[in-house]
C-alpha positions in Angstrom: -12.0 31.5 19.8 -11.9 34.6 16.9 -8.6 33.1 15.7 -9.4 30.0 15.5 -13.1 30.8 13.6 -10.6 32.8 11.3 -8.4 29.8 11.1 -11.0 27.6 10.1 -12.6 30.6 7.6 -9.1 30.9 5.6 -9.4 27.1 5.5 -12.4 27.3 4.0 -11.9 29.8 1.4 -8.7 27.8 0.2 -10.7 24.5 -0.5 -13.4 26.5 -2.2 -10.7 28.3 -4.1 -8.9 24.8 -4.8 -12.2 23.0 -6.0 -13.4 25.8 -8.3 -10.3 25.4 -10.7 -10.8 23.3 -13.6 -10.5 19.7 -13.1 -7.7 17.4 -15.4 -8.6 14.2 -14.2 -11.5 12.5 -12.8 -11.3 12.3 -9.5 -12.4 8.8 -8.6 -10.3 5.7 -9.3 -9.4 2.1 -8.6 -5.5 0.8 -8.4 -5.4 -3.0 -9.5 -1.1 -4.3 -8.4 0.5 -7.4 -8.2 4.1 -7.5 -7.2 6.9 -8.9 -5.5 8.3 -7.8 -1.9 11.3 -8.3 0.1 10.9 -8.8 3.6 13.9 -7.8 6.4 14.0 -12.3 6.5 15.5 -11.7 2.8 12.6 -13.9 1.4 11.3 -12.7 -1.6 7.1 -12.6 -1.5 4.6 -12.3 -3.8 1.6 -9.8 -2.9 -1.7 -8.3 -4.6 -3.1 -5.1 -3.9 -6.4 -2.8 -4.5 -6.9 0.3 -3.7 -10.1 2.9 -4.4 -8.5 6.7 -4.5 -10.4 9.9 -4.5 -8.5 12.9 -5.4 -9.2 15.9 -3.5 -7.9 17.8 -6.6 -5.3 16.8 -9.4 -2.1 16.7 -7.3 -3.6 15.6 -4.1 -5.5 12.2 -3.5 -6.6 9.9 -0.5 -7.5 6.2 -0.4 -7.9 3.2 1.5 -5.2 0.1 0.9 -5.8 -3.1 1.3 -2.8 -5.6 0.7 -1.9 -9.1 1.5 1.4 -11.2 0.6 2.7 -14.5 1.0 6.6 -15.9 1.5 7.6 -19.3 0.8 10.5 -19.5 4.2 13.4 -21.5 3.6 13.0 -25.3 5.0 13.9 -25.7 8.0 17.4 -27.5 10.3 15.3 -30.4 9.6 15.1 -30.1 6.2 11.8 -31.7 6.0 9.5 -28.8 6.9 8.9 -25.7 5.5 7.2 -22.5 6.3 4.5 -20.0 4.4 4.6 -16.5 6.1 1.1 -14.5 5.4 1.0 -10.8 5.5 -1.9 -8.9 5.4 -2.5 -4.8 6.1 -5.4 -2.4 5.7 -3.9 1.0 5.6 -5.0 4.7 4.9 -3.3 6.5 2.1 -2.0 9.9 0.6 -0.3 10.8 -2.2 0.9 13.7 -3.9 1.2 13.7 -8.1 3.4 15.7 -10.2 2.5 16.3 -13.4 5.8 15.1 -15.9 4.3 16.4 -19.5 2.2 13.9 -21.5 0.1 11.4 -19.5 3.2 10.5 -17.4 2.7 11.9 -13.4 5.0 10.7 -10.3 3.4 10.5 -6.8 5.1 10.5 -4.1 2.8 9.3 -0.6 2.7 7.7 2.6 0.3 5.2 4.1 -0.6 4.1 7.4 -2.2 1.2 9.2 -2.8 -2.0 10.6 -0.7 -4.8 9.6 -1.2 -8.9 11.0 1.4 -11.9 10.3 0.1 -15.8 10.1 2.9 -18.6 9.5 2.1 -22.0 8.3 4.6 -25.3 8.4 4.2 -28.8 6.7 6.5 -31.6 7.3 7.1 -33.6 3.9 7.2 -36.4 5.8 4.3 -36.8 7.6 1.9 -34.9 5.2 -0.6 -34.8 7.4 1.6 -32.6 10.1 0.5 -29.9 8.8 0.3 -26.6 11.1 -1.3 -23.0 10.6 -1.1 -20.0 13.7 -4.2 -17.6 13.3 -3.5 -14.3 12.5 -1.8 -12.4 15.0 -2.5 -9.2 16.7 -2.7 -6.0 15.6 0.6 -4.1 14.4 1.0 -0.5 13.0 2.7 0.6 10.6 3.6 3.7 7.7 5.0 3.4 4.3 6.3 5.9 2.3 6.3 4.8 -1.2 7.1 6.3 -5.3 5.1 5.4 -7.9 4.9 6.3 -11.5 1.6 6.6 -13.6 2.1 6.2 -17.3 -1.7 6.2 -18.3 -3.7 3.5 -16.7 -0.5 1.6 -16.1 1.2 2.3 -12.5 4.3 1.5 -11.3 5.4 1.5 -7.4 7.9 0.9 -4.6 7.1 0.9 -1.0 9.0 0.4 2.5 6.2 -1.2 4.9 7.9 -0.3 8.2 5.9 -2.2 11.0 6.3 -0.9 14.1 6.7 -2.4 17.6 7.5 -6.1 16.7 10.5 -6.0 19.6 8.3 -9.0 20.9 8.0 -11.1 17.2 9.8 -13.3 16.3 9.8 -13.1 12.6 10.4 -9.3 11.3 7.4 -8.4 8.8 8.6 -5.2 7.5 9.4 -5.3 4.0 9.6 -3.6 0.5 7.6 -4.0 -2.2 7.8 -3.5 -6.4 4.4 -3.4 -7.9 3.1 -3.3 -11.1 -0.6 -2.0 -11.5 -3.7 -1.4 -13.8 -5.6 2.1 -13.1 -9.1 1.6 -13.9 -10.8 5.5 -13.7 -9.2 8.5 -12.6 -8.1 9.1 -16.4 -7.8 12.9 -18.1 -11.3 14.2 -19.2 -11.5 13.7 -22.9 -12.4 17.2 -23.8 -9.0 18.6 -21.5 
């Protein structure tokens, strides 16, 4: 019980010690992306993103995710139907900055959550054949990802690795290339 009191008194002192230094950046902001991703079907997507972030100081930050993406599939043997694949995920995030001189940091993160799938078919013959599955159940999943800030502009790559889809029949992991808009978190203006 004494070590771990002193465990959790060490703790303690370090995030006191950590908060007291000068602040950089403000610690609250808001990452706007749009993008393109790559699933393991070889189908490129097209996905949006938001994503509040608080940072516990200037190099460490958490946040929630919340992403959804949409492949057009290749038609079908029939050649008459296609197929829309809809991914969506709510994941918890971390990342790590490094300050590169200027207003130019890297971060380097992981996230982890909840991912669901939904495909849709239409027959361009019968326009009125028209089918859509519900979302299915619930998958997890962890991306690591790279991003570079330049300002309020941010740049990223992620690998979405879903776990467990051994019984799915379409594979929904996938990378991703975002481009997004910052909207806080900026230096203080008198720093």
């Amino acid at each position: 019980m004494k070590s771990i009191l002193l465990l959790l008194l060490t703790a303690l002192c370090y995030v006191v010690d950590a908060t007291a230094q000068q602040r950089q950046f403000k610690p609250f902001k808001v990452e706007l992306a749009g993008g393109i991703s790559i699933p393991s079907s070889g189908r490129v997507g097209y996905l949006l993103a938001i994503e509040p972030k608080y940072a516990l100081t200037d190099q460490i930050s958490i946040g929630l995710r919340s992403e959804s993406l949409v492949i057009y599939q290749k038609p079908f043997a029939n050649l008459t139907t296609v197929g829309t694949l809809a991914i969506r995920s709510y994941s918890l995030t971390g990342d790590r900055y490094v300050e590169l001189g200027g207003r130019k940091r890297l971060s380097l993160g992981v996230a982890a959550g909840i991912y669901q799938y939904a495909l849709g078919t239409a027959n361009y013959e019968d326009y009125k054949a028209l089918t859509r599955d519900t979302f299915s159940a619930v998958l997890f999943g962890i991306a690591p990802r790279l991003g570079l800030e330049l300002s309020h502009l941010k740049l990223g790559v992620d690998y979405n690795a879903v776990l467990n889809q051994s019984d799915q029949t379409i594979p929904i992991s996938y990378v991703s290339a975002k481009v997004g808009l910052v909207i806080g978190g900026g230096r203080y203006p008198d720093r």
